[in-house]
C-alpha positions in Angstrom: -1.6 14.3 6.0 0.2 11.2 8.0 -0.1 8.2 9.4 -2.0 7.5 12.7 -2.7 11.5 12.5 -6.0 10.1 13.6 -4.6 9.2 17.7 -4.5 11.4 20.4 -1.7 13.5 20.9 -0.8 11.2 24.2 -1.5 7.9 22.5 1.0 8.9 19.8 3.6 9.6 22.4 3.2 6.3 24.1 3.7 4.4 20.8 6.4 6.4 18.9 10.1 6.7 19.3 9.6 9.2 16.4 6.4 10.1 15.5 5.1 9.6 11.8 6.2 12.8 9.6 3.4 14.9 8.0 3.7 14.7 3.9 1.9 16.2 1.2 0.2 14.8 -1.9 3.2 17.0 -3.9 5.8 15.6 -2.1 8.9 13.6 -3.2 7.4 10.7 -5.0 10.0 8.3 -3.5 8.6 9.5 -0.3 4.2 9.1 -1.7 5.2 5.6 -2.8 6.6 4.5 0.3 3.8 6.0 2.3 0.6 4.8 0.1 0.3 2.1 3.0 -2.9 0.0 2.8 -4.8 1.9 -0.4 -8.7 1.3 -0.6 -10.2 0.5 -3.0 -14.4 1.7 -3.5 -16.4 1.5 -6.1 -16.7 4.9 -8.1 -21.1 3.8 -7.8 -21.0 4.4 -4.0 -24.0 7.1 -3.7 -22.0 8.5 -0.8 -18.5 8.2 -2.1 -18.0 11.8 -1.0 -18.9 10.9 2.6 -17.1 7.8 2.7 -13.9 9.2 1.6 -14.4 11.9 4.4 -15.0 8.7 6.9 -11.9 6.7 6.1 -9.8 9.8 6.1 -10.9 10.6 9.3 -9.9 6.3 10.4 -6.4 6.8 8.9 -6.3 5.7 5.2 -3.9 8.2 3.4 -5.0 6.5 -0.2 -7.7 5.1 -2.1 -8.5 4.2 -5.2 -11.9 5.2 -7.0 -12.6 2.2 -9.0 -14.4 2.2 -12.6 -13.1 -1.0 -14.2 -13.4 -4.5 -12.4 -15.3 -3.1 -8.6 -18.5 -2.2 -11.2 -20.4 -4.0 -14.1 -20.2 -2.9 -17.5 -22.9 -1.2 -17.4 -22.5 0.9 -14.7 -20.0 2.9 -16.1 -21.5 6.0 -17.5 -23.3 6.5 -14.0 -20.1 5.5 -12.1 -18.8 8.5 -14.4 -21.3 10.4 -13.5 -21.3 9.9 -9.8 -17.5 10.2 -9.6 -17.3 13.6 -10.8 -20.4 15.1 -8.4 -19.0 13.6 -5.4 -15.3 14.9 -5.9 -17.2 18.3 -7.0 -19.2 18.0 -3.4 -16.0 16.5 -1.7 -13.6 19.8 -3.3 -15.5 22.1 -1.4 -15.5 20.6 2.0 -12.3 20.1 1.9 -11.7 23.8 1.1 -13.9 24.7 3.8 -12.0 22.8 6.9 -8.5 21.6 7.8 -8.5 18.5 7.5 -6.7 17.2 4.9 -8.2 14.2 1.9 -6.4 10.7 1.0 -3.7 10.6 -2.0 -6.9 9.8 -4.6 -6.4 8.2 -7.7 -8.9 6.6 -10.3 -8.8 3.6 -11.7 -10.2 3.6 -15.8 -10.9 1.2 -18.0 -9.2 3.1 -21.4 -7.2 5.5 -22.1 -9.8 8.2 -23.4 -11.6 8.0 -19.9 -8.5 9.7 -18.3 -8.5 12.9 -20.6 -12.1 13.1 -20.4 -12.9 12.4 -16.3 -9.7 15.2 -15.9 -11.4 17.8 -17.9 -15.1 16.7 -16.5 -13.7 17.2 -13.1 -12.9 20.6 -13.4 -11.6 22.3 -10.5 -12.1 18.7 -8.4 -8.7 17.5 -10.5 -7.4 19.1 -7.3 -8.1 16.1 -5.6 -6.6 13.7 -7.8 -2.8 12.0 -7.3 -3.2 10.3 -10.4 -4.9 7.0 -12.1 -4.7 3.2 -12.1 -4.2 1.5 -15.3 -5.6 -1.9 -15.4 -4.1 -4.8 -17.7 -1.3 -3.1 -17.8 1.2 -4.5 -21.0 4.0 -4.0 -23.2 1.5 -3.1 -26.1 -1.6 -1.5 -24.1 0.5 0.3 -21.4 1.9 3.0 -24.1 -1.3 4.4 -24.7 -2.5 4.7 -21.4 0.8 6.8 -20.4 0.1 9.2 -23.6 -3.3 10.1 -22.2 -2.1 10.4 -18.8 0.7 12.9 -20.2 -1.7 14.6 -22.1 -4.3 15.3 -19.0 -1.3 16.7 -17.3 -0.9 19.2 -19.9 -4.2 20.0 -20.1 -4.4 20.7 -16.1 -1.7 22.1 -15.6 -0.6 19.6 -12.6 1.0 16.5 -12.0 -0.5 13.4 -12.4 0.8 10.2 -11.2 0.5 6.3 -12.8 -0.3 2.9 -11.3 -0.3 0.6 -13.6 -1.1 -2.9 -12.5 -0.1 -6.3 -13.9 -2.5 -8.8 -14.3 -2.8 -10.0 -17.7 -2.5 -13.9 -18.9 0.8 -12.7 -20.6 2.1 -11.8 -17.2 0.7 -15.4 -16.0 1.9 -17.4 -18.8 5.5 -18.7 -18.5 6.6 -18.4 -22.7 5.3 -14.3 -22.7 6.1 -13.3 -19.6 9.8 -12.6 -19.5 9.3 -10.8 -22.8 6.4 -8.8 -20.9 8.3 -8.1 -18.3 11.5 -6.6 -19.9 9.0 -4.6 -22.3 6.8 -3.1 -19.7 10.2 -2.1 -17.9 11.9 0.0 -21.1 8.2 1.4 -21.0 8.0 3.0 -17.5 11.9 3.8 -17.8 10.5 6.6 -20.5 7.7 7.4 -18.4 9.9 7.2 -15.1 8.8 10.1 -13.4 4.9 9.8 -13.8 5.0 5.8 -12.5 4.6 6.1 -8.5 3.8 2.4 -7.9 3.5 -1.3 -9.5 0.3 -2.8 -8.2 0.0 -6.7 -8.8 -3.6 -8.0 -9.7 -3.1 -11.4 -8.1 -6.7 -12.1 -8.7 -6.4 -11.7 -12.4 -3.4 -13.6 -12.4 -5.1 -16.7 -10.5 -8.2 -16.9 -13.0 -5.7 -17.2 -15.6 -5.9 -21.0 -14.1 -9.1 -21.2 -12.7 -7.5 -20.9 -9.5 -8.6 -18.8 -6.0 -7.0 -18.7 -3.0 -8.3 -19.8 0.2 -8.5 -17.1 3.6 -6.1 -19.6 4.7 -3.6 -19.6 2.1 -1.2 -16.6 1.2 -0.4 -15.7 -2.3 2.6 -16.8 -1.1 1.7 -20.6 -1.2 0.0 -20.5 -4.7 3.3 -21.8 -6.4 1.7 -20.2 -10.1 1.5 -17.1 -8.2 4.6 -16.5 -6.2 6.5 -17.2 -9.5 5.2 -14.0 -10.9 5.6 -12.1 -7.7 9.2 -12.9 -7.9 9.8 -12.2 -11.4 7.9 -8.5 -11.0 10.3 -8.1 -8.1 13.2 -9.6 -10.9 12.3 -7.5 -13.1 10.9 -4.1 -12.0 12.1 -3.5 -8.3 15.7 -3.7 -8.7 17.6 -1.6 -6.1 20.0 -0.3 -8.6 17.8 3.0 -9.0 15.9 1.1 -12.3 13.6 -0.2 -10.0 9.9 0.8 -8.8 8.0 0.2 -5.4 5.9 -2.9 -5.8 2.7 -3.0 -3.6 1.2 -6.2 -2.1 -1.6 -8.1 -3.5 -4.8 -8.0 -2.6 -6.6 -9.6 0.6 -9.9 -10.4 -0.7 -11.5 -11.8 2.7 -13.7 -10.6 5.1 -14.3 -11.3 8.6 -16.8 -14.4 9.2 -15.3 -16.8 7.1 -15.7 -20.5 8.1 -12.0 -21.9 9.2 -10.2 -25.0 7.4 -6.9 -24.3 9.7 -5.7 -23.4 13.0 -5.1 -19.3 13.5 -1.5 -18.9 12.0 -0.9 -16.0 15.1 1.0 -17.9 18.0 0.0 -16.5 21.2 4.1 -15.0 22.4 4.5 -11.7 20.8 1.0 -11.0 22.5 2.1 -11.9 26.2 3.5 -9.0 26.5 1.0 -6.5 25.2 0.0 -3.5 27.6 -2.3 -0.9 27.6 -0.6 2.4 28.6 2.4 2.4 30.6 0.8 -0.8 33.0 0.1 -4.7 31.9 -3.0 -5.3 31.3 -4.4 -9.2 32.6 -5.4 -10.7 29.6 -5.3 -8.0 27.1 -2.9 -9.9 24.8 -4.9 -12.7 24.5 -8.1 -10.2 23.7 -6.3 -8.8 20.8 -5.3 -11.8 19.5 -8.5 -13.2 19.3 -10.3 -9.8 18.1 -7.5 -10.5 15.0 -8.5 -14.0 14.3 -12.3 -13.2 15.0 -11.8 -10.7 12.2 -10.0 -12.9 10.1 -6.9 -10.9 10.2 -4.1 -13.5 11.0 -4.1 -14.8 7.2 -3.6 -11.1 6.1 -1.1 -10.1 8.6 1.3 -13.1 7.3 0.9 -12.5 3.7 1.5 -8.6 4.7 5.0 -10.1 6.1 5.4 -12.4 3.6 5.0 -9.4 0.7 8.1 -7.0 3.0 10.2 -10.2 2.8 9.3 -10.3 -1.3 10.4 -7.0 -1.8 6.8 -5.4 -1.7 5.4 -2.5 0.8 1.9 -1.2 1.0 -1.2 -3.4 -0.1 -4.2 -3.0 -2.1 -7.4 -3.5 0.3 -10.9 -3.8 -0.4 -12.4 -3.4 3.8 -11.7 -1.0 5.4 -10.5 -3.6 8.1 -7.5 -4.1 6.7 -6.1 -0.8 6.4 -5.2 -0.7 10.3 -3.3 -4.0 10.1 -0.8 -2.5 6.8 -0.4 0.4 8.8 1.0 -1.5 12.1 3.2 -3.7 10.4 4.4 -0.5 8.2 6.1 0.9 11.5 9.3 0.5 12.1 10.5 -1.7 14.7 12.9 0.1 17.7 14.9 -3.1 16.6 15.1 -1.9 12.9 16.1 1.5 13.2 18.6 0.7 15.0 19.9 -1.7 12.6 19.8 0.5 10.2 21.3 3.6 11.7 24.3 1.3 12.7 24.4 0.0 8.6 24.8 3.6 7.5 26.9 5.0 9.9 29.2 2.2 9.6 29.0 2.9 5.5 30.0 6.1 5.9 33.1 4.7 7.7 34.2 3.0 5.7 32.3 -0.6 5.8 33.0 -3.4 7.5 30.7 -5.7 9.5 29.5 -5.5 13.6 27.5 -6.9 16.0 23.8 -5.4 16.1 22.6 -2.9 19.1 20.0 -6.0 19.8 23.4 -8.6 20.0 21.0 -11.2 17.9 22.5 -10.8 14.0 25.7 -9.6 12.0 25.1 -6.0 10.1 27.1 -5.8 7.4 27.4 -1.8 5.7 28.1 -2.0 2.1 25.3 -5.0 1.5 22.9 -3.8 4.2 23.0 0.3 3.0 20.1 0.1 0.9 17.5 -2.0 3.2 18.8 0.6 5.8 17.7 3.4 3.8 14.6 2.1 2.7 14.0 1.4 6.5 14.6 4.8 7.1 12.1 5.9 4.4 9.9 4.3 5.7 10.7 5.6 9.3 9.5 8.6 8.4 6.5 8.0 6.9 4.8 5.4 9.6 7.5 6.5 12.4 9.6 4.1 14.5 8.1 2.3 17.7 9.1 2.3 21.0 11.3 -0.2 22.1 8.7 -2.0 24.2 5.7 -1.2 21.9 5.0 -4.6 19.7 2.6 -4.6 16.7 0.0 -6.2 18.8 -0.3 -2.8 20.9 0.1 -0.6 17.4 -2.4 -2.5 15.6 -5.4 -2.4 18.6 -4.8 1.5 19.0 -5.3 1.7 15.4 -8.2 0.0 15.3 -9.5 1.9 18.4 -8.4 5.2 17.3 
């Protein structure tokens, strides 16, 4: 699989300095981390989960997240059960049968015992799986959740990978969260190569105070909120090879929403926008208002607000939103060259110059690990041309 593997051959080319690099769901998992991207969550109740996972393949999403816990009522889980392992059983042999390639799949449970059983219920379908979600995740819960995971390995034969998410009211309250924190770090450190991602369940965290945000608010501006965000990022996504990628919080609107506020997208960095190699009268000003029509302009600032946190991908629950994750997740023309100037300087020796784009200082010793992440995640979403803005990324996307 790989990103925008759903354009044309030419509209790739038009876009892309360097094209997005294929990957495979056994790839490095430094690699599967940095390219989860937008992952969707669905109900594991959809009747035509099978065909649906088919559909948004075929749109671009390269991970999704099969949900049994909070997406479905309590007592829908047997059938959820139930439904999950006929449609992977339906979904394993179409995808056997034709070349195109499923999403990184994982599972999200509500115990521990669910992850031994739905892995030997699934049979030969546990081919589709990348691994499982663990909800609630804590210093006290999280141990036994890892066990089973281990022990479903075994019993495969094939590795399995864990997302646990934070979300509890320890997590949310101020006098247990630092000794949360520190505990649910020595746990992953034993469990280190099974933990692809940290996934933050903002939404838990806010009804911990009664509180929601609005489609015009980030979790950014929800003070309660962004103090956990940072301590995660504190805590668990340290650069000093402790650390784990963090994804962004959900984005729990969807298009029609009555507006409080003004758009937050100024109209500049869609002047410019063009539509093949010729400007196109107007065009800008369409996308911008197909984005705010669709209520995308609150999203696409939290999504640059979570890359200035220390967060990449995002946890989205419409389809919409998987195209707009995607285009910000390319690199910039202006980035990659930052960052091939960081390391090449590094490996000089250090020192500090002048960027390519004459607008900032790049220093090599501090910068050398953004620049590497950069380049990461070059090669998973590719690097843009130099006159190719998100505006014109994000409307082929949602074209394609």
């Amino acid at each position: 699989m790989r990103h925008f593997g759903h354009l044309a051959d030419d509209v790739r080319g038009r876009l892309f300095l360097e094209p997005p690099r294929p990957f495979s769901a056994d790839g490095d998992p430094a690699l599967l981390a940095t390219a989860l991207g937008g992952t969707l969550y669905s109900p594991a109740t959809r009747p035509a989960l099978a065909a649906d996972i088919r559909k948004q393949a075929a749109r671009g999403v390269v991970s999704m997240v099969l949900c049994l816990e909070d997406a479905i009522a309590d007592h829908e889980v047997d059938a959820g059960e139930r439904n999950l392992v006929e449609q992977l059983g339906d979904l394993v042999r179409d995808f056997t049968d034709c070349a195109q390639s499923h999403p990184l799949l994982f599972i999200r449970v509500r115990t521990p015992s669910q992850i031994v059983d739905l892995t030997r219920r699934l049979g030969a379908a546990v081919g589709l799986l990348s691994g499982f979600v663990l909800p609630k995740f804590t210093e006290h819960a999280g141990g036994a959740y890892l066990a089973a995971l281990a022990e479903a390995e075994h019993a495969c034969g094939r590795r399995l990978f864990a997302m646990p998410v934070l979300e509890s009211p320890e997590l949310a309250h101020l006098e247990t969260r630092r000794t949360q924190l520190f505990g649910i770090a020595r746990l992953l450190a034993e469990h280190r190569d099974r933990v692809l991602a940290v996934r933050l369940g903002v939404t838990d965290l806010c009804s911990a105070y009664g509180l929601r945000r609005s489609p015009d608010l980030t979790a950014y501006d929800v003070a309660l909120v962004a103090g956990v965000i940072g301590d995660v990022v504190n805590v668990l996504g340290r650069a000093d090879g402790t650390g784990h990628t963090i994804t962004g919080p959900v984005w729990e609107y969807f298009p029609h929403q009555e507006r409080m506020f003004r758009p937050q997208l100024r109209r500049t960095p869609f002047t410019s926008f063009t539509s093949g190699s010729r400007q196109a009268s107007g065009a800008g000003e369409g996308v911008r208002r197909r984005i705010i029509e669709h209520d995308l302009d609150g999203l696409i600032r939290e999504i640059q607000l979570d890359r200035a946190n220390g967060l990449l991908g995002k946890t989205c629950i419409h389809p919409s939103h998987v195209p707009a994750v995607h285009a910000l997740s390319v690199v910039t023309h202006e980035e990659y060259c930052d960052a091939q100037d960081v390391l090449r300087q590094e490996r000089g020796g250090g020192g500090v110059l002048r960027s390519a784009y004459t607008n900032k200082m790049n220093e090599a010793r501090p910068h050398r690990t953004w620049a590497e992440r950069v380049l990461l995640r070059a090669e998973v979403f590719g690097v843009a041309r130099e006159d190719v803005g998100f505006a014109e990324l994000l409307v082929s996307t949602l074209d394609g």
